[in-house]
N, C-alpha and C positions, 0 to 999 in steps of 0.2 A: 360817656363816650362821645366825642365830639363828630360833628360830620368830615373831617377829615382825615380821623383817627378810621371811622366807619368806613368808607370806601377806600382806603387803605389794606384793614382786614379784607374786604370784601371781594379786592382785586386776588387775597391771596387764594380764598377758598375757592373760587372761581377759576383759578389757576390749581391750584389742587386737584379740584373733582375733575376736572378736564385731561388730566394726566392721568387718571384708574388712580387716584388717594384716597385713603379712609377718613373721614372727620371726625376729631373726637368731640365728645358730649360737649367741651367746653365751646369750639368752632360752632359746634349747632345751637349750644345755647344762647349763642350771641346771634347767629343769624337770623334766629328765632324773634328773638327781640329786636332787632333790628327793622324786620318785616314789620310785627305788632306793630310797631310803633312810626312806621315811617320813616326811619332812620335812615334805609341804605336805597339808592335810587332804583326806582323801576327797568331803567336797563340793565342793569348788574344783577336783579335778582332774573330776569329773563334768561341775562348767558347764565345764571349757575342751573336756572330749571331745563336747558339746554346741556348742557356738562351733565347734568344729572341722566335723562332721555338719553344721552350716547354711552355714557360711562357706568349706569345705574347707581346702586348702593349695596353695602353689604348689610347682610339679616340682623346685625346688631346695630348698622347705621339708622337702618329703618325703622327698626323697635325705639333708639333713642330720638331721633327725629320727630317720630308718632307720639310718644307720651311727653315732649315738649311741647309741641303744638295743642295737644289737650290742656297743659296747664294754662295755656299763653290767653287764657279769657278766665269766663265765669265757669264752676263746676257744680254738676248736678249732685248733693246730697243727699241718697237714699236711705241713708244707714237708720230715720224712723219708720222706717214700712218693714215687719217681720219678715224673716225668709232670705230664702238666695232670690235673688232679682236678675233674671235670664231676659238677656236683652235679643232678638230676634233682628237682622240687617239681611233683606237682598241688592243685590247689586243693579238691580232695575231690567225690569223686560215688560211684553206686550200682553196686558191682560193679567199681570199680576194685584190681583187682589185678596192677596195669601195670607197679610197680616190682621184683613178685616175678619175674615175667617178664622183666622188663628187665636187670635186673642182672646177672644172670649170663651173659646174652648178650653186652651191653657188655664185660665182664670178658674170655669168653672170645676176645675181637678183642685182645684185647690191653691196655685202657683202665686203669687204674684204678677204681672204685667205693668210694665212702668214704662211707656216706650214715648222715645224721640221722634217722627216720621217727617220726612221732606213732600216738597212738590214734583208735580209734573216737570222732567227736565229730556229734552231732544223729543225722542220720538217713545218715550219710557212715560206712562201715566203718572203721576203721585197718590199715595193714599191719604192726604192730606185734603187735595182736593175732590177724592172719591167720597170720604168722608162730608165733609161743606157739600154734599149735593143734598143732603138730608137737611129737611129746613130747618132752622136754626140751630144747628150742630155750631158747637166752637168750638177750637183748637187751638185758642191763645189762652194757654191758664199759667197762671202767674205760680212759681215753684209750689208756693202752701196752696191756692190749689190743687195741682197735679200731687203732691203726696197726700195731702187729706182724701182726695177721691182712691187716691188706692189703698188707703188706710181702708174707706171703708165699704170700697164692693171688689176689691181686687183688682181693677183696671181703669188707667188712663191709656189715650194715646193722643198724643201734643205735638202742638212746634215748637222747634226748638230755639233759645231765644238767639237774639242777635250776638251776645257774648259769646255764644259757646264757640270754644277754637276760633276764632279773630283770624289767626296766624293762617290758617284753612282758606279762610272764603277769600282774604287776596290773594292765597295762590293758587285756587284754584281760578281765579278772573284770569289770573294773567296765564293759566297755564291753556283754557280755552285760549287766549290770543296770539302766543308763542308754538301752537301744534305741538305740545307736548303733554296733552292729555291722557292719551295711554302708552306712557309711562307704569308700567306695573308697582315699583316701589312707591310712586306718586299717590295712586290710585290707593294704595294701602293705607297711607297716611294719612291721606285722607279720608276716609273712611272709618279708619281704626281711631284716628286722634277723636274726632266727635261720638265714636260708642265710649270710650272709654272716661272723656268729657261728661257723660249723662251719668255714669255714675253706677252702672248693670256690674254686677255680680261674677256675671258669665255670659256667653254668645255664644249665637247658632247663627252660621253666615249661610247665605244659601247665594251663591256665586250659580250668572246665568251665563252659558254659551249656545251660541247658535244662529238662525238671523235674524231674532227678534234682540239677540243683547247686546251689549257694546260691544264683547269677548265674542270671536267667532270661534277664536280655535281652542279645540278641548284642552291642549298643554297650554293654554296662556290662563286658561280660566283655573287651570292644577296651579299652576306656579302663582296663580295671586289667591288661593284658597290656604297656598302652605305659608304663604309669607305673614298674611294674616292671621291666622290662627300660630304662629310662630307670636309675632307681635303682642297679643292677647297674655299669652305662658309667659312671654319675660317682662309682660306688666303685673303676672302672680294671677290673672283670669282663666278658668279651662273654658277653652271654646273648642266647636267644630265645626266643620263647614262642609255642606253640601255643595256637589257642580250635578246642578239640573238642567236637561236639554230646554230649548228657547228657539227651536227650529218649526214652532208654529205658537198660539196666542196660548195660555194657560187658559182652561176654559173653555167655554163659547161669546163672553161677553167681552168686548173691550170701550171702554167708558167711563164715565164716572157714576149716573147713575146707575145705568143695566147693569154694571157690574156691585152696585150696591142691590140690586135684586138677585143678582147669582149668587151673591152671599146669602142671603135667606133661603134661598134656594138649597142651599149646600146646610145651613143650621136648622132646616127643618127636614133633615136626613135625606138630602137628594143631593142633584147638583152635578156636575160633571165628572166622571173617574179622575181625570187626571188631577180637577184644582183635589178632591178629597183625599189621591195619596201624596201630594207633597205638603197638603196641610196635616197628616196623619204623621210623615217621616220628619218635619222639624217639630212636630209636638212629641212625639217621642223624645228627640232629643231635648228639648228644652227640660222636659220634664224627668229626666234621666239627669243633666247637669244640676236642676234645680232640687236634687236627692226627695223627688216627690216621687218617684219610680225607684226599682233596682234595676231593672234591664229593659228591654224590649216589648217582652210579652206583658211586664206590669204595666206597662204605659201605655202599650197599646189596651187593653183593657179598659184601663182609665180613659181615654179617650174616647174609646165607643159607649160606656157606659154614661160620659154626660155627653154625647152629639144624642145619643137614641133617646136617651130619655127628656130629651127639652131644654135642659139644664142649659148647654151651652146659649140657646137662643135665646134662653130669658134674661143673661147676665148680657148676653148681645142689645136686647132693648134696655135693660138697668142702668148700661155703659153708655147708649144714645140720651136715654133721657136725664145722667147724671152731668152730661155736655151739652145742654139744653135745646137736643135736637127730640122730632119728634116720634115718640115710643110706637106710633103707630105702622111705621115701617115697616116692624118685625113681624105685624098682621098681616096687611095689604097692602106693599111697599108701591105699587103702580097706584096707589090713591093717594100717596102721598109724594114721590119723587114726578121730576118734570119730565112731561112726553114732549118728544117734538109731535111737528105740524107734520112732516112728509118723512116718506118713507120710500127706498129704491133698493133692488134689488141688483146682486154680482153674478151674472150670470157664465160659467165656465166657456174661457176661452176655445179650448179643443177639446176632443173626445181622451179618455184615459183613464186615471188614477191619479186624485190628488197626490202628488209627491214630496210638495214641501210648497211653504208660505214665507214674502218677505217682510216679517214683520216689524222690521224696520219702515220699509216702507208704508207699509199700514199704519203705522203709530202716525209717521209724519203728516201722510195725506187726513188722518182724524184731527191730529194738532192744529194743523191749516186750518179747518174748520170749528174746530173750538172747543174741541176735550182737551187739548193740552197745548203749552205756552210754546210762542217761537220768538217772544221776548219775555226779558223777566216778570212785567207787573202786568201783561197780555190778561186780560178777561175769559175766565172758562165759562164755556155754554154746557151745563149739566146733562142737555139732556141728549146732547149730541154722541151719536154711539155706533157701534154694530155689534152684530150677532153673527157668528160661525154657524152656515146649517152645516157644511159639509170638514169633515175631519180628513189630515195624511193620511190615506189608504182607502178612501172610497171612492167607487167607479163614478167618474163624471161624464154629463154628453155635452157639445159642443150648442151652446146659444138657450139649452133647455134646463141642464142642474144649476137650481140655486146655490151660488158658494156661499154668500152672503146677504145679510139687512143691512141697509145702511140707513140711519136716522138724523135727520138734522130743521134747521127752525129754515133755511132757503134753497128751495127747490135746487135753483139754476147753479147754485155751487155744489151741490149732491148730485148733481149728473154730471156736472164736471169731476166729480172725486170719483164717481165709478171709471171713469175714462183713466186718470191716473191711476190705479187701482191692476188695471189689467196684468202689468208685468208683473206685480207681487203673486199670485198664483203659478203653479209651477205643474205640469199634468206631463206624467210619462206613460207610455205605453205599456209598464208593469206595472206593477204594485211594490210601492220600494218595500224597506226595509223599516223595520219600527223600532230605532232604537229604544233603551229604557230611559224614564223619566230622571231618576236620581242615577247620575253615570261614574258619582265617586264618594264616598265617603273621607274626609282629613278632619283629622283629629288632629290638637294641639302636639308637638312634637312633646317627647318623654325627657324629660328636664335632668 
């Protein structure tokens, strides 16, 4: 296809999606390629991700859109590691370290665990970089790595390489530059084309709304848990997806490493209510798709039977020191992860009832300082963190309750991050309302 053949096409589908048209497989096959490859110019894909943002897609655009862009690079082959292979995806929030939790729970039932994980991205941690605070943990394993280690302790958790979905990571550049980010069909495809890239079996999406997630509102975070788990059924994967509230930090820890000690925390049968029922509710699932359960109560079982008994914890050090991080972690994780130098405390702005957290804005003011990136190749400071003392619904007093620890390696910008910090606390006069943690269940639609 010649470059003038290509912006030709280009000007049609662009004039297409802009008028509410459907594109067929063939239209998408070629835009697809086109992007990969450089073909069709950066302004033109701009107005179509624009046409797209006003016009959307329909549920079969999107399914064919999403399993072209998984083809449009390298594909992860699973099919030597025995078992269904249940790939685990959240959509990102404040204090989510669900998967470091998860996975070796999952694993030690028996399951497989073969997982893809990204980085820290806006004001959303990564578990990639939670992981690398453990010292010398790697996360670059070359494929026969990554399938040999789940051949033989049940889990890996990796980066994913620069092939996977191509077609992906320029449109997502350009979709950060054009304010057409959330775009819901986008957002799918995204997301969807790189699970299904890896190469998993089956998915358990755990879709966050609140003001710690991108998604504030609870129908936006419904209609991209259905589009998804849609997209998944007409690639022949059963997936389901949970929408969890994200209207305070999952936890008490938000960091890289503190929240690699609340994970021990939580594997050595403790740890916060909340991270241990959503890491309870997608291990069920997982293990229900992955026909290692029959229902609820099997899995649930399975699941308390190796958290209580150790099991999970030990495949959680087996899994550290088979990434040649260090196994001592799992003992005395503060002898081995980095303390900062100083420490400050958040002291509650008025008298009340904690009401709600901006943790959006908490992610960011942490990022600033150096748990997560506000550029891509930005340097993470591990030991930079905080801790929740006070949870939505406890009585606060004005200049005297601790809300929070704040931890970092320089003073004078930790007092300056408590000062920003002040409007993300939110204190009412009653005692709100406590919604539930998991607020839907979607299951792949009945084919």
């Amino acid at each position: 296809m010649t470059d003038s053949l290509s912006s030709l096409s280009m000007y049609e589908l662009i004039r297409k999606k802009r008028n509410g048209g459907e594109h067929t497989e063939a239209e998408l096959a070629s835009l697809v390629a086109g992007i990969t490859h450089g073909i069709i110019p950066t302004e033109q894909v701009s107005a179509w991700l624009m046409a797209v943002y006003f016009r959307g897609m329909t549920e079969k655009e999107t399914a064919l859109f999403t399993r072209l862009m998984a083809a449009s690079g390298h594909t992860l082959d699973l099919t030597a590691i025995p078992g269904i292979k249940v790939d685990k995806h959240s959509s990102g929030g404040v204090g989510d370290k669900t998967t470091i939790a998860l996975a070796p729970l999952v694993a030690a039932c028996g399951l497989p665990v073969a997982k893809l994980s990204g980085r820290a991205l806006g004001h959303t941690g990564g578990t990639l970089d939670k992981l690398e605070s453990i010292p010398g943990l790697r996360v670059e394993l070359s494929q026969a790595e990554f399938i040999a280690q789940v051949q033989g302790i049940g889990l890996a958790v990796a980066s994913a390489g620069v092939d996977l979905a191509p077609a992906d990571k320029i449109l997502y550049a350009l979709r950060d530059r054009t304010a057409t980010v959330d775009s819901l069909p986008l957002i799918a495809a995204s997301i969807m084309s790189k699970k299904l890239a890896a190469g998993a079996d089956a998915f358990v999406l755990d879709v966050k709304v609140g003001r710690g997630a991108f998604l504030k509102q609870t129908e936006q975070a419904l209609q991209l848990a259905r589009t998804m788990t849609a997209i998944a059924a007409r690639a022949g994967h059963p997936a389901v997806a949970l929408v969890t509230d994200m209207n305070q930090p999952l936890g008490r820890a938000v960091g890289n490493a503190v929240e690699i000690a609340e994970v021990v925390d939580f594997l050595r049968g403790d740890g916060p209510a909340d991270l241990q029922e959503l890491v309870f509710a997608l291990g069920r699932e997982m293990l229900k798709l992955g026909r290692a359960a029959a229902d609820d109560q099997a899995a649930q079982a399975q699941l308390e039977r190796a958290w209580r008994s150790g099991a999970a914890l030990e495949r959680f050090q087996t899994w550290i020191q088979a990434q040649g991080g260090d196994p001592r972690v799992a003992d005395s994780p503060w002898q081995v992860l980095s303390r900062a130098q100083h420490e400050v405390t958040v002291l509650a702005p008025a008298s009340g009832y904690l009401a709600g957290v901006d943790g959006e804005l908490l992610g960011l003011v942490l990022a600033h300082l150096g748990a997560g990136r506000m550029e891509p190749h930005a340097r993470i400071d591990p030991a930079v963190g905080l801790w929740m003392e006070a949870r939505i619904g406890d009585p606060v007093q004005a200049g005297q309750t601790v809300l929070a620890r704040l931890w970092g390696n320089d003073r004078q910008r930790l007092e300056a991050a408590v000062t920003r910090l002040q409007p993300a606390w939110i204190v009412a006069d009653v005692p709100p309302a406590h919604p539930p943690l998991v607020l839907a269940r979607v299951p792949a639609p009945a084919s």
